[in-house]
N, C-alpha and C positions, 0 to 999 in steps of 0.2 A: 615353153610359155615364158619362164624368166628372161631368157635373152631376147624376149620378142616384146617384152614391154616397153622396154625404150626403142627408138629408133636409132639411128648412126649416128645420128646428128645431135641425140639427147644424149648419147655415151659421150659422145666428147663436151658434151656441156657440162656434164656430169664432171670427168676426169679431168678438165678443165677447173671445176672449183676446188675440187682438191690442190691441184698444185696452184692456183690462185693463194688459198690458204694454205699450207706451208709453205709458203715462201716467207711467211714471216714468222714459223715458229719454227722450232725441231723436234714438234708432235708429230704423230702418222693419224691421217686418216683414211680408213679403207672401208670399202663397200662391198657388200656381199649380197647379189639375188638368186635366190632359190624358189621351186615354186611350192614345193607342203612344208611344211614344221607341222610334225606328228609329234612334240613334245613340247612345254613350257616355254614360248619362246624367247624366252633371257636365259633358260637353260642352253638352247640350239644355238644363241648366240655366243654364249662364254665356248661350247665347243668350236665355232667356225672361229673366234678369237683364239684358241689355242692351233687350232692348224694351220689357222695362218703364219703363226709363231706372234702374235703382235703385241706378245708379253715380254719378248727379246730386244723391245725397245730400251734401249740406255736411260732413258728416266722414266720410263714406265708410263709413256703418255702416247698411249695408241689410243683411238676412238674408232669403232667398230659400226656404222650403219647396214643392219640385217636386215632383208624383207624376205619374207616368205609371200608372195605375191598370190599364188593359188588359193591358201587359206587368210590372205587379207591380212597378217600381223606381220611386226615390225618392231624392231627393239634399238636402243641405242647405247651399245657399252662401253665406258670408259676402263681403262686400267687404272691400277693403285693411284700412282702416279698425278694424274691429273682430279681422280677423285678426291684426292686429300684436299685439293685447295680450292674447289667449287662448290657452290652452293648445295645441301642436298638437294631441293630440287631441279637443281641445273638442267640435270637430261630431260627429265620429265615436262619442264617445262617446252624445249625446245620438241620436245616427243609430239605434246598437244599441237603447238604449231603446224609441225609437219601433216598430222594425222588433219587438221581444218585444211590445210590446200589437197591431201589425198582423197577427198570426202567429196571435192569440188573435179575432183579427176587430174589437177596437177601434181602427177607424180613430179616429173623435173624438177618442177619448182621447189618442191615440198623437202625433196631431196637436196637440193639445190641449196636452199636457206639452210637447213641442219645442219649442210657441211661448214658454209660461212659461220654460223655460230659458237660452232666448236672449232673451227679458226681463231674468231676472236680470244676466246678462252684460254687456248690452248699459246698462242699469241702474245698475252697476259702474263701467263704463269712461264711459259718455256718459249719465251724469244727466240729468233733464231742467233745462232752461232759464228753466224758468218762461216769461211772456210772450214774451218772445224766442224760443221755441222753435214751433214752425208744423210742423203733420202735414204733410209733403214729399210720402208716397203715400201713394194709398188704401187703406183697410182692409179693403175687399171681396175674395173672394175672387175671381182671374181665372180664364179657363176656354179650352183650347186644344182644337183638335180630335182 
């Protein structure tokens, strides 16, 4: 069910604004679909952030998009890092966004926008490096069961 809610063509829209956004910072942002969270989903997310390693980032400015798509939730985690210099309700706001286009049935979109926002932010606070700066994680989308 996770890998079947986008289509081909939404994965690459998808993995597409990720590397649209970092390209101008030397944040990571990564996405993770699964289809239950049987537990607190900001818990399920801080664990798929540490398996991904995405705390191994050098300034600590990973940004984590989780959907548990089966039971409908969805979280969005920052690291240390980029939490320290953003608004508290930074994510949350961008959360609401996402969840008004999910509501409407645009996941892409809703996906889509989130990652641009934490582009900007992250954009902001951790510009890119130029040379010096090296994609830390992948851009593909992962996929849980």
């Amino acid at each position: 069910m996770a890998e079947k809610l986008f289509t081909s063509a939404e994965k690459d829209q998808i993995v597409n604004a990720i590397k649209s956004a970092e390209v101008t910072t030397s944040g990571e942002i990564q996405v993770h679909i699964e289809n239950q969270c049987k537990i607190d989903v900001l818990d399920r997310a801080a664990e798929v952030f540490e398996t991904l390693k995405m705390y191994q980032t050098k300034d600590r400015n990973g940004v984590l998009f989780y959907l548990a798509v089966g039971d409908k939730k969805f979280a969005i985690l920052g690291d240390a890092g980029i939490n320290q210099v953003v608004p508290d309700d930074f994510w949350e706001n961008i959360k609401n966004h996402m969840a008004s286009l999910f509501r409407e049935g645009k996941f892409t979109q809703g996906l889509i926008d989130g990652i641009h926002q934490a582009g900007e932010a992250l954009s902001t606070h951790f510009p890119y490096q130029g040379e010096a700066d090296e994609n830390e994680l992948p851009d593909e989308i992962s996929f849980g069961s």
